[in-house]
N, C-alpha and C positions, 0 to 999 in steps of 0.2 A: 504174874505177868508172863506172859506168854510172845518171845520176841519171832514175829515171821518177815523172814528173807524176801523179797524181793529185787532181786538181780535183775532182771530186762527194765523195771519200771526205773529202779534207782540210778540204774546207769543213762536212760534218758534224760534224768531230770540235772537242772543244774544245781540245786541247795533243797533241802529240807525245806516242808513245812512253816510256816511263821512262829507258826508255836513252838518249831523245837529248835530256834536262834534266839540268842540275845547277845547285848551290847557290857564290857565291861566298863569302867569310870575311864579307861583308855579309849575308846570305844574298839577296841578286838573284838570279835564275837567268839560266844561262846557258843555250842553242840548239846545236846543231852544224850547223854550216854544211858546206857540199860546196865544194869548190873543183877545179876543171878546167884545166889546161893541157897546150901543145901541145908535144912536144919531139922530135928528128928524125921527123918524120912522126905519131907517135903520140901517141895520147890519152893522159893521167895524171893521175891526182886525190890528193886529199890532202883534211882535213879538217881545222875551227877550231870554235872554241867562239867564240861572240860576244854581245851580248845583244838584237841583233835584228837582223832586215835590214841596217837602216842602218850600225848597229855594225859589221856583215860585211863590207860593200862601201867602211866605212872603215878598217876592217884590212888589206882588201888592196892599198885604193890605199897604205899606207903599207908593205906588204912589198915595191913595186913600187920605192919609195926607197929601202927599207932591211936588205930582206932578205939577210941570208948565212947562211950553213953554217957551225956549232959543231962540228960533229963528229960522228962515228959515236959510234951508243948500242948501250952492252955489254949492260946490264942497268938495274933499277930498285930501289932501296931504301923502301920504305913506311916513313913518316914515324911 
């Protein structure tokens, strides 16, 4: 994933995209954040939902303590 800056557009716009908001069971919305890292040599990303910058950058210091692997995902059952 390759994340590109756009400063004149974003600062025009008032919110993201549709697709990159949602609602929690509070209804807050939530952001999708970009996430980046480096592994034998190469770049890799992966993406969170947070509720803002800060929320973002402390989700990840907290995946930096605590993160591990559940498991391979087979499929998804809608609630």
């Amino acid at each position: 994933m390759t994340v590109l800056m756009f400063s004149r557009v974003r600062s025009d716009r008032e919110a993201p995209d549709v697709a990159f908001v949602t609602s929690d069971g509070d209804d807050r919305k939530l952001y999708r954040f970009a996430l980046q890292y480096n592994m034998d040599g190469k770049n890799w990303a992966t993406e969170i939902w947070a509720y803002s910058s800060k929320d973002a950058e402390e989700r990840v210091a907290a995946m930096r303590h605590s993160l591990m692997m559940c498991g391979q995902l087979y499929g998804e059952v809608e609630a």
